[in-house]
VMD Tcl script that draws the C-alpha trace (Angstrom):
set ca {
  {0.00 0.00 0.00}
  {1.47 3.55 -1.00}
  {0.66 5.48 2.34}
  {0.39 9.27 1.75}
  {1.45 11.87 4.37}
  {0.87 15.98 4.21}
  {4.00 18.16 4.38}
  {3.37 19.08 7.81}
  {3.83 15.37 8.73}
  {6.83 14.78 6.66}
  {8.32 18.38 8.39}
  {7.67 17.00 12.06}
  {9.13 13.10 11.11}
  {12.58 15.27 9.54}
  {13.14 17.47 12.95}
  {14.33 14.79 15.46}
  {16.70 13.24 12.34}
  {18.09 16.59 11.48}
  {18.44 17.52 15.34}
  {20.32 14.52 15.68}
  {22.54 15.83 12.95}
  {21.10 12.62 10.43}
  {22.39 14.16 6.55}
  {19.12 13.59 5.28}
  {20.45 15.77 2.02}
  {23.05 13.66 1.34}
  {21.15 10.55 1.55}
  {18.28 12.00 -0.18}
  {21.23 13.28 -3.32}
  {22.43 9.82 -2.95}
  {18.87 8.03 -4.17}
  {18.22 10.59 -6.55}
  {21.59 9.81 -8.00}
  {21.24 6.26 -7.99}
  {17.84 6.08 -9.13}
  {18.46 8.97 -12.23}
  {21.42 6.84 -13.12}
  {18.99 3.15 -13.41}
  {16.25 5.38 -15.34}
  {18.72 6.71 -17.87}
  {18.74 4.12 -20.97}
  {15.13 3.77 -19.88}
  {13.98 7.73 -20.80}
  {16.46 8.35 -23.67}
  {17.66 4.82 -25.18}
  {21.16 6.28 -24.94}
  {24.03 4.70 -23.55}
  {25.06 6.25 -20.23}
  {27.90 8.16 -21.69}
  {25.59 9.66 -24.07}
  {23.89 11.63 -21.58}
  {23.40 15.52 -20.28}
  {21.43 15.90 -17.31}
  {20.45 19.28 -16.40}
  {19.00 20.16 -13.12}
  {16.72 22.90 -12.51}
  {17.42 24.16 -9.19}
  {15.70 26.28 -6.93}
  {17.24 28.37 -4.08}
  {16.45 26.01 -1.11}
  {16.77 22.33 0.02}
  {14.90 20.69 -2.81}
  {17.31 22.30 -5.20}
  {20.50 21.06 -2.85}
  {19.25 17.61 -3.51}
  {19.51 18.30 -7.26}
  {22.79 19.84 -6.85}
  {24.24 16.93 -5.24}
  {22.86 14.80 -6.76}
  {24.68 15.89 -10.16}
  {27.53 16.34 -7.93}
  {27.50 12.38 -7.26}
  {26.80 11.48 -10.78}
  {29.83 13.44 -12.20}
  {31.76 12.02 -9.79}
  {30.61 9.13 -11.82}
  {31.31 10.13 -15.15}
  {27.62 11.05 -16.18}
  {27.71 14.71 -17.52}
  {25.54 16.82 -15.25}
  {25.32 20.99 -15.02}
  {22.82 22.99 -13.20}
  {20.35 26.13 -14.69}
  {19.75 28.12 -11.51}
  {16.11 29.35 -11.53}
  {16.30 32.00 -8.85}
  {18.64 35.09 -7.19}
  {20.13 32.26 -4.68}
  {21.28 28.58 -4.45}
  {21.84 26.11 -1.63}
  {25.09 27.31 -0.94}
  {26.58 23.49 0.04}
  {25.15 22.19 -3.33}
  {26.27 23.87 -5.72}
  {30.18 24.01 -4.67}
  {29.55 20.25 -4.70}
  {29.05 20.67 -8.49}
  {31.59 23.30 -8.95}
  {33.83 20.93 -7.44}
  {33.05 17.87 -9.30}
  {33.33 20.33 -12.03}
  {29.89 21.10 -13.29}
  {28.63 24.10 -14.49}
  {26.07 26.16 -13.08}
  {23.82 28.80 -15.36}
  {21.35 31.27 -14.17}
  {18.16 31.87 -16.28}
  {18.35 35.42 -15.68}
  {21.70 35.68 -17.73}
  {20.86 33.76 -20.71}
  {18.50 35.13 -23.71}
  {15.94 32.51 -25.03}
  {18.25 31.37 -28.20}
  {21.18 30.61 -25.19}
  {18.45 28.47 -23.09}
  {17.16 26.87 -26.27}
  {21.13 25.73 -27.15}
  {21.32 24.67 -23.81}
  {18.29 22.36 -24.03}
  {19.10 21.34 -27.22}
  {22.18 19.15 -25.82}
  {20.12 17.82 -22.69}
  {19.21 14.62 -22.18}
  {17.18 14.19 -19.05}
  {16.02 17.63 -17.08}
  {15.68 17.20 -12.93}
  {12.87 19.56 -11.90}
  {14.63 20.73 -8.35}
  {13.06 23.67 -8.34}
  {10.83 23.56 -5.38}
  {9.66 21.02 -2.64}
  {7.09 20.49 -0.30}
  {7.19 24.60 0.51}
  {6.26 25.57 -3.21}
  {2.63 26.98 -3.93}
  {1.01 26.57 -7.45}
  {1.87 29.37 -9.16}
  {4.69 30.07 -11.51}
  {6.75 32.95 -11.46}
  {6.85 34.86 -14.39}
  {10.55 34.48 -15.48}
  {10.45 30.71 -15.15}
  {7.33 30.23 -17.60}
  {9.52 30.66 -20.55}
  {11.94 28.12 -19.31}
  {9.15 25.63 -18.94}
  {7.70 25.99 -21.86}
  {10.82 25.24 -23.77}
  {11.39 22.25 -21.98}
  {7.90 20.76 -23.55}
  {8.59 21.71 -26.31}
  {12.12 19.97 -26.61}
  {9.89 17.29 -25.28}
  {12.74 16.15 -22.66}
  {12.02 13.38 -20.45}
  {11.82 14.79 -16.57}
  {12.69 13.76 -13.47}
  {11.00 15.90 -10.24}
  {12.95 15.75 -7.21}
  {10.59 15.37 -3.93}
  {7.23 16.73 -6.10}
  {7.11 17.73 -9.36}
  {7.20 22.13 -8.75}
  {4.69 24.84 -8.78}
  {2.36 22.28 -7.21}
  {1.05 21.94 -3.53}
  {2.21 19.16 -2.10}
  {-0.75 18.69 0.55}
  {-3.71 19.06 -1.69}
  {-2.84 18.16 -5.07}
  {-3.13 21.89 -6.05}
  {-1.04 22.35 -9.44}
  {-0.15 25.37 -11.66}
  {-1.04 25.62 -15.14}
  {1.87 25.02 -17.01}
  {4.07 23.19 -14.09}
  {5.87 20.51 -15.81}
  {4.89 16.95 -16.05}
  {7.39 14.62 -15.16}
  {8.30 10.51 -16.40}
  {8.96 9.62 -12.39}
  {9.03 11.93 -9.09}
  {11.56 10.20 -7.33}
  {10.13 11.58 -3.73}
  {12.19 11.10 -0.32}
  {11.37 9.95 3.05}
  {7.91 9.67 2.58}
  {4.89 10.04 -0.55}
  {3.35 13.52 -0.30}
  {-0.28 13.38 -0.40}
  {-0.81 15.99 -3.15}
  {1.03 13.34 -5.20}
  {-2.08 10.88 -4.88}
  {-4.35 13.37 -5.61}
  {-5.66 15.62 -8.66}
  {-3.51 17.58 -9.77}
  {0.00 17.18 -8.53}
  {-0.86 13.45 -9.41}
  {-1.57 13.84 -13.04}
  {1.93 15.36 -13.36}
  {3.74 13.16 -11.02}
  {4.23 9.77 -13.39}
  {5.81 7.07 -11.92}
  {6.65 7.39 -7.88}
  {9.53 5.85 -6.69}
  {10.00 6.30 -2.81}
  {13.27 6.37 -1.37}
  {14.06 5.56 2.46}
  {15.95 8.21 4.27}
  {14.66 7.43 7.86}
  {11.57 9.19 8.30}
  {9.30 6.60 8.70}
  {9.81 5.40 12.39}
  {8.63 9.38 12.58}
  {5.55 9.11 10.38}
  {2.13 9.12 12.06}
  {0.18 5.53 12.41}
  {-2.20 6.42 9.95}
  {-2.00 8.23 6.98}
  {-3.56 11.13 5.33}
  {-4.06 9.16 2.11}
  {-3.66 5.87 0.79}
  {-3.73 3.87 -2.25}
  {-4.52 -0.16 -2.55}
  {-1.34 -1.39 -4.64}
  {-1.44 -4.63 -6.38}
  {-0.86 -6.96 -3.25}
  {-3.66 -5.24 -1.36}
  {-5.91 -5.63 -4.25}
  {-5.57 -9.41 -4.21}
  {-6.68 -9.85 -0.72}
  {-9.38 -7.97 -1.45}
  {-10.92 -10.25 -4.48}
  {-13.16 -12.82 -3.67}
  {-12.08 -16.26 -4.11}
  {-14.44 -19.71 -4.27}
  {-13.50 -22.54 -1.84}
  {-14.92 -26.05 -2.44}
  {-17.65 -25.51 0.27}
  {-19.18 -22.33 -1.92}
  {-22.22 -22.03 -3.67}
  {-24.22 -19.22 -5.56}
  {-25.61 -18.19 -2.46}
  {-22.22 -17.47 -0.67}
  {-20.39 -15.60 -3.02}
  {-22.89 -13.18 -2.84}
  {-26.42 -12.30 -4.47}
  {-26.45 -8.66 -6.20}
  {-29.42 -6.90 -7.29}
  {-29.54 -4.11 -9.41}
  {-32.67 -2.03 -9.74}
  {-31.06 -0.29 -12.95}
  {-31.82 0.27 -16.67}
  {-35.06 2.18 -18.13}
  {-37.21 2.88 -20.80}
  {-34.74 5.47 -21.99}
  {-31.37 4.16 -20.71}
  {-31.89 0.03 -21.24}
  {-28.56 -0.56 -21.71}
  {-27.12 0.34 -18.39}
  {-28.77 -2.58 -16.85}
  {-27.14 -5.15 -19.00}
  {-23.80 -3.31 -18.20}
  {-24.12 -3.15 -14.94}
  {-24.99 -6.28 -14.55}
  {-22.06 -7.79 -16.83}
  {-19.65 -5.61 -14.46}
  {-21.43 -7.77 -11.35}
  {-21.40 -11.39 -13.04}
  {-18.09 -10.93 -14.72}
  {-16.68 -9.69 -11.36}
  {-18.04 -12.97 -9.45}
  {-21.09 -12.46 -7.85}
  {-23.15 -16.03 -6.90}
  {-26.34 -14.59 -8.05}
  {-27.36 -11.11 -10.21}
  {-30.96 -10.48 -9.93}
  {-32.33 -7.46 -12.15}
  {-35.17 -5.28 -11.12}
  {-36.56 -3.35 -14.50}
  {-39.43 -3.26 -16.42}
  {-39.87 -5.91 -19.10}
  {-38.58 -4.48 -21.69}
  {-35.20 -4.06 -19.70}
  {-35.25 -7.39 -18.33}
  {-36.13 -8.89 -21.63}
  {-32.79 -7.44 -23.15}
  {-30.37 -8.35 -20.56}
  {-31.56 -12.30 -20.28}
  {-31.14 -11.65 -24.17}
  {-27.64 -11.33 -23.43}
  {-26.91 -13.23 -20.16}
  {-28.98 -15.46 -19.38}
  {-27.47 -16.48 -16.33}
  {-29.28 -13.32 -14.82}
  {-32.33 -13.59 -12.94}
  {-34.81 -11.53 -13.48}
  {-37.65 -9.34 -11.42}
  {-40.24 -7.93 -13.13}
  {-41.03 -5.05 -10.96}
  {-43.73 -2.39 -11.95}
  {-45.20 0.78 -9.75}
  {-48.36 0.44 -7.48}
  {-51.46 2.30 -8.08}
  {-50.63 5.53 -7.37}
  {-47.64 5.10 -10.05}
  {-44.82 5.92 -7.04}
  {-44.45 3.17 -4.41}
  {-42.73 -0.26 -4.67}
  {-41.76 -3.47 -3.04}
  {-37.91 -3.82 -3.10}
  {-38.48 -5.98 -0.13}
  {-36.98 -9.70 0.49}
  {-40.18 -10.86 0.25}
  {-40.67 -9.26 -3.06}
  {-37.44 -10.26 -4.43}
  {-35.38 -12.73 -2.94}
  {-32.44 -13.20 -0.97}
  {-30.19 -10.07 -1.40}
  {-26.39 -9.55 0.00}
  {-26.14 -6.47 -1.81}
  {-28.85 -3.58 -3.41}
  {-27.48 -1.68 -6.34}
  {-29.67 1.04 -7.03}
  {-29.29 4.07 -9.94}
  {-27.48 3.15 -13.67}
  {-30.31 4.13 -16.21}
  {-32.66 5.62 -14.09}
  {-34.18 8.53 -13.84}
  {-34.77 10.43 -10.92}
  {-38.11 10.21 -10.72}
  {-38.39 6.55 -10.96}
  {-40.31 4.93 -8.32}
  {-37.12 2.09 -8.06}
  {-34.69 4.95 -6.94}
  {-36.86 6.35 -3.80}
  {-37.91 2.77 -2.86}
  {-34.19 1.49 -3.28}
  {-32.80 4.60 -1.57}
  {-35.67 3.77 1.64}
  {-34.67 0.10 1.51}
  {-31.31 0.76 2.14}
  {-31.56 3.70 5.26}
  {-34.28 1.27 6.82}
  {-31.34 -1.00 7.04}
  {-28.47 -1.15 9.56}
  {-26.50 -3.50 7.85}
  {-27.25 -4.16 4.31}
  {-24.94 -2.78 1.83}
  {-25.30 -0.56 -1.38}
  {-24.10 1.29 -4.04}
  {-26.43 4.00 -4.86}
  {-25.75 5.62 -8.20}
  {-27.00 8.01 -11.22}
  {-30.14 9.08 -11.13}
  {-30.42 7.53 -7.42}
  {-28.38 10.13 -6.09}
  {-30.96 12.91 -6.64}
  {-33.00 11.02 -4.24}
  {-30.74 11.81 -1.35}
  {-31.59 14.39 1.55}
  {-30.16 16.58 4.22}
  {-31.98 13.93 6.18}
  {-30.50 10.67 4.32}
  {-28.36 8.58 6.83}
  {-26.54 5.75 5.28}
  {-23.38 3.97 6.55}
  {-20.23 3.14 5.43}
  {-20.62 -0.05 3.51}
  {-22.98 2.23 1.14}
  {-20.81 3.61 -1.41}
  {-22.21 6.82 -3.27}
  {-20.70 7.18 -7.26}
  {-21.13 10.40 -8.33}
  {-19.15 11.78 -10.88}
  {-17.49 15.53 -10.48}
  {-21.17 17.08 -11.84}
  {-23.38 14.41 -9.71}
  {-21.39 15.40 -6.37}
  {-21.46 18.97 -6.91}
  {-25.48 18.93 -7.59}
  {-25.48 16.72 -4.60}
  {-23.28 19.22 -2.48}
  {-25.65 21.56 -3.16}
  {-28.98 19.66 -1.78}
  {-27.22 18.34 1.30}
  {-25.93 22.38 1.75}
  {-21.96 21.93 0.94}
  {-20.09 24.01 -0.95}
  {-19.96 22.83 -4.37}
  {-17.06 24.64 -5.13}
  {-14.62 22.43 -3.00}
  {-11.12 20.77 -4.68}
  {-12.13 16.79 -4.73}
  {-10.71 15.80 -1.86}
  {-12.29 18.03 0.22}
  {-15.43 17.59 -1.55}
  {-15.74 13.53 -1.42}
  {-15.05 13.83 2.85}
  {-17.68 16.65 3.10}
  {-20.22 14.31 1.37}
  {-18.63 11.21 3.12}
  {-19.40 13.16 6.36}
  {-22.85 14.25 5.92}
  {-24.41 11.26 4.52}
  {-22.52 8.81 6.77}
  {-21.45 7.09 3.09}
  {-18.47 6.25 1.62}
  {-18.04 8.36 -1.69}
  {-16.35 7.54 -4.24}
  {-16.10 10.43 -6.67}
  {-14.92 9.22 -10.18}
  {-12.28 10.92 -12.02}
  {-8.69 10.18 -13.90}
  {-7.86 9.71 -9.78}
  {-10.61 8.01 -8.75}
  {-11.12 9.27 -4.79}
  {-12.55 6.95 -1.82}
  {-13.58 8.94 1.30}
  {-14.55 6.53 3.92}
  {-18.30 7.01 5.80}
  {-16.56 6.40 9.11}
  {-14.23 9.29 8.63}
  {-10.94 6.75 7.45}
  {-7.92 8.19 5.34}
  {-8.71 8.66 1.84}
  {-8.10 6.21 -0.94}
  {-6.94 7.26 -4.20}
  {-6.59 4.87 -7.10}
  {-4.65 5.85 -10.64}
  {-5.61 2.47 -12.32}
  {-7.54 3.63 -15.40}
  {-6.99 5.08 -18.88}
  {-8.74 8.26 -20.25}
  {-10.34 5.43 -22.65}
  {-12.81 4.86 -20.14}
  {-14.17 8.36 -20.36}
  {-17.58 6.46 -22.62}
  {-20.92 6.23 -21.80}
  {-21.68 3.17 -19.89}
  {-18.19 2.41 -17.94}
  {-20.08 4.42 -14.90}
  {-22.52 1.34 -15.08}
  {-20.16 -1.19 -15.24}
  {-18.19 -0.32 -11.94}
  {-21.55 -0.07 -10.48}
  {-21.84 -3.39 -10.67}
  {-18.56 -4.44 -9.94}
  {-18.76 -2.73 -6.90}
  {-21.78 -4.34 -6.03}
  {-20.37 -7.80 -6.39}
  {-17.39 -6.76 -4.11}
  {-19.99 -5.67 -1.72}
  {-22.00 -8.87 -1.76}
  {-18.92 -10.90 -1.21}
  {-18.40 -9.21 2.17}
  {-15.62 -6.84 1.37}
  {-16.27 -3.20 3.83}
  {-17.47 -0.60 1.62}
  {-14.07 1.56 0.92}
  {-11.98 -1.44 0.29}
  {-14.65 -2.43 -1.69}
  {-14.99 0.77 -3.64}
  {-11.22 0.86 -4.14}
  {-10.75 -2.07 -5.12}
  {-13.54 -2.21 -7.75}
  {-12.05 1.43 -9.47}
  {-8.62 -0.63 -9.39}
  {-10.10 -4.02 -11.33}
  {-12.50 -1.47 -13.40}
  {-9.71 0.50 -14.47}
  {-7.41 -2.39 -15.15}
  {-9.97 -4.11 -17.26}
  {-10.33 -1.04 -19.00}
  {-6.54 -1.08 -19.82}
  {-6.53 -4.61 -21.07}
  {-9.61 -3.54 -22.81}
  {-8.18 -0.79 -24.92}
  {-4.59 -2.19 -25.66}
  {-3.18 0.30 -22.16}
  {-5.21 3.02 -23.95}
  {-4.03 2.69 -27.13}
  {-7.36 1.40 -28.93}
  {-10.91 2.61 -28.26}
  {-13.07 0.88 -25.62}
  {-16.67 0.76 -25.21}
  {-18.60 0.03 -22.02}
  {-19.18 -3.81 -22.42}
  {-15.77 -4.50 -23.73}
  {-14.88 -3.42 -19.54}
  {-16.97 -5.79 -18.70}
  {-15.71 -8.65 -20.77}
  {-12.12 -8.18 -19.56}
  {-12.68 -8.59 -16.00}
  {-12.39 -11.96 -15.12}
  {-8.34 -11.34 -17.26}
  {-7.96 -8.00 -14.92}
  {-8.54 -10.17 -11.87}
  {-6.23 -12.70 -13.35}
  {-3.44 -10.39 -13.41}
  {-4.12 -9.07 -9.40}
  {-4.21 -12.84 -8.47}
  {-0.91 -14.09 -10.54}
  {-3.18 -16.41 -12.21}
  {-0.49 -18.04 -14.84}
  {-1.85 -16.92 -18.63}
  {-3.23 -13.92 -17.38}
  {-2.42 -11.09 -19.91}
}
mol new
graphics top color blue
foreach p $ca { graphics top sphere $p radius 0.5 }
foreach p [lrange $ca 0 end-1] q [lrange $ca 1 end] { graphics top cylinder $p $q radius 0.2 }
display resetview
């Protein structure tokens, strides 16, 4: 598990090491050295002595790291120089480099043809500009010097974060620069988990400089890594049967959205569920045993007055889980009697979805193995009816909901974010591809999730675990988003996602 910790934490784990005199720069310049060297054929193709690394280095400690770190790799015959951003430089650093005899260059002296020669015979930039202190904005004079490096498209390596983003909340400027891999030190900054700062971050590789006896218990944010994932998948013994690996059903799919039953009901039978029971009209239920007719389904119809419904047990069967939303529309009489179902309940679980989620109150009390799914839009229409403000960064946003409806959220996006009901850290999850921005993937992880749910898995390790297998699938679906995807093609490459979390042999 990648455990996520906010600069104040990572300041307060560095003070006893640095009062005991620990040389936390040097070790950090020593990884960063190490780890720049190993990526080098990787980024470029070239040979090692092919290659001219230039740091970008800011004034304070994050640019001292860079500075060493160039230092060290002179030292080992890989050509390194500095381009100093600012007025100042970490003083230790950069006679380090002098020493091993690199150059150092400051922006201010050099006209745009002199920093376009000087790119032209880099290999690999270091982005040591700033560290966990920077803010999101970009100083005028350094703009140009970003810029350029896009557009001499040169692989990047950040040093701690990737600059000019926050590294607490994610928070990044327009126009800070993306990098290949942050190598970041001591510990994972949050913002690098979240929007933003994540998007820019690439790879993470964490390197140990003694911090973490230091770090608090519990972090600020975490995501589920590969192992974690496993554990979480459910897996038949030789005493199962349909009824113990979980009944789903999904009261999805309408006159005008049909589809999203079948879909969401592929996610849930193609993700393992015992049992998938449907609850739609006939024309809905008629096209989805069209397709899989492994389904059950529930023919379920208004009462007289065209509003109430029977969702019961009774009415229905034997349910471990109650999906509730893909393809319907708000004022379907399946969403309010779903939605009533599942806050009469103290321990059934639920994903309530789509049009569901206009359904929900100021007064709606759900728990934590009830996972909400809105999209960016859906939460901030929901923020609004529950009386948030709309107009919170994601994070924030999926805990305020989290912590007025007593649900976990999870709010979908390129980071997919889990805010637990019960208050828990936050799970983030990078595992998709921006092919599964098409209608009907929304569906699909509804049901997935509800399988997950049905098996007995607690609703935020459930909810991050079915973004993980969803995106995954959606991966494997679209060639690691090199080929178009649609909706049912997520569904179809499940049970191969899951193959690849479990080590199955063959799995792609």
């Amino acid at each position: 598990m990648i455990r996520g910790y906010d600069a104040d934490q990572v300041r307060a784990a560095e003070q006893p090491l640095l009062a005991a005199g620990e040389p936390l720069m040097l070790r950090a310049a020593r990884a960063l050295a190490d780890r720049t060297a190993a990526l080098l054929p990787e980024l470029t193709g070239h040979h090692l002595g092919d290659h001219r690394i230039l740091v970008l280095a800011g004034p304070g400690s994050n640019g001292g790291d860079g500075l060493h770190a160039a230092a060290m790799l002179r030292r080992e015959r890989i050509s390194a120089d500095a381009l100093a951003t600012g007025a100042s430089l970490h003083d230790e650093g950069a006679q380090a480099l002098r020493d091993a005899g690199g150059a150092i260059h400051r922006l201010a002296d050099l006209t745009a043809g002199q920093i376009d020669e000087l790119l032209t015979s880099t290999t690999v930039v270091l982005d040591a500009i700033l560290g966990i202190g920077g803010r999101p904005e970009i100083p005028a004079p350094i703009a140009p010097l970003l810029d350029a490096v896009r557009e001499h498209d040169l692989p990047v390596i950040a040093v701690d974060v990737p600059s000019f983003v926050d590294a607490t909340t994610g928070r990044a400027a327009p126009g800070a620069l993306a990098a290949r891999e942050t190598v970041t030190v001591g510990a994972v900054k949050t913002g690098l988990l979240l929007p933003g700062a994540a998007e820019l971050a690439g790879n993470l590789h964490l390197v140990d400089i003694g911090l973490e006896p230091h770090l608090p218990t519990a972090p600020a944010v975490q995501r589920l890594e590969t192992v974690d994932l496993a554990a979480h998948l459910p897996r038949p013994t030789a005493a199962s049967t349909k009824y113990t690996q979980g009944v789903v059903a999904l009261a999805a799919g309408s006159e005008q959205y049909p589809g999203a039953a079948l879909l969401a009901a592929s996610g849930a039978a193609r993700t393992g569920a015992g049992m998938v029971r449907v609850l739609a009209p006939r024309r809905v239920v008629d096209l989805v045993l069209g397709a899989r007719p492994e389904i059950i389904g529930h023919l379920v119809e208004p009462g007289a007055d065209g509003r109430t419904l029977d969702l019961s047990a009774d009415a229905i069967g034997r349910t471990d889980a109650l999906v509730i939303g893909p393809g319907l529309p708000p004022e379907d009489p399946r969403a309010l009697a779903g939605v009533r179902l599942l806050t009469s309940s103290a321990s059934m679980p639920g994903v309530i979805d789509a049009g569901a989620l206009s359904v929900l109150d100021p007064a709606t009390r759900l728990h934590p193995d009830m996972v909400l799914t809105p999209h960016r839009g859906e939460a901030e229409r929901l923020a609004r009816r529950l009386r948030l403000d709309a107009r919170l960064p994601a994070a924030e946003l999926a805990r305020a909901l989290a912590a007025a409806t007593g649900a976990t959220i999870l709010l979908k996006g390129a980071i997919t974010l889990i805010a637990p009901g019960d208050g828990g850290p936050l799970l983030s999850q990078a595992d998709g591809t921006p092919r599964l921005a098409t209608a009907g993937t929304g569906d699909v992880l509804a049901g997935i999730l509800g399988a997950l749910l049905a098996a007995g898995i607690p609703g935020p390790q459930a909810a991050a675990t079915a973004a993980a297998l969803h995106g995954r699938a959606g991966r494997l679906a679209s060639h690691d988003g090199r080929l178009p995807l649609v909706a049912l093609d997520v569904a179809d490459h499940l049970p191969a996602a899951a193959g690849t979390i479990l080590n199955i042999p063959g799995a792609p």
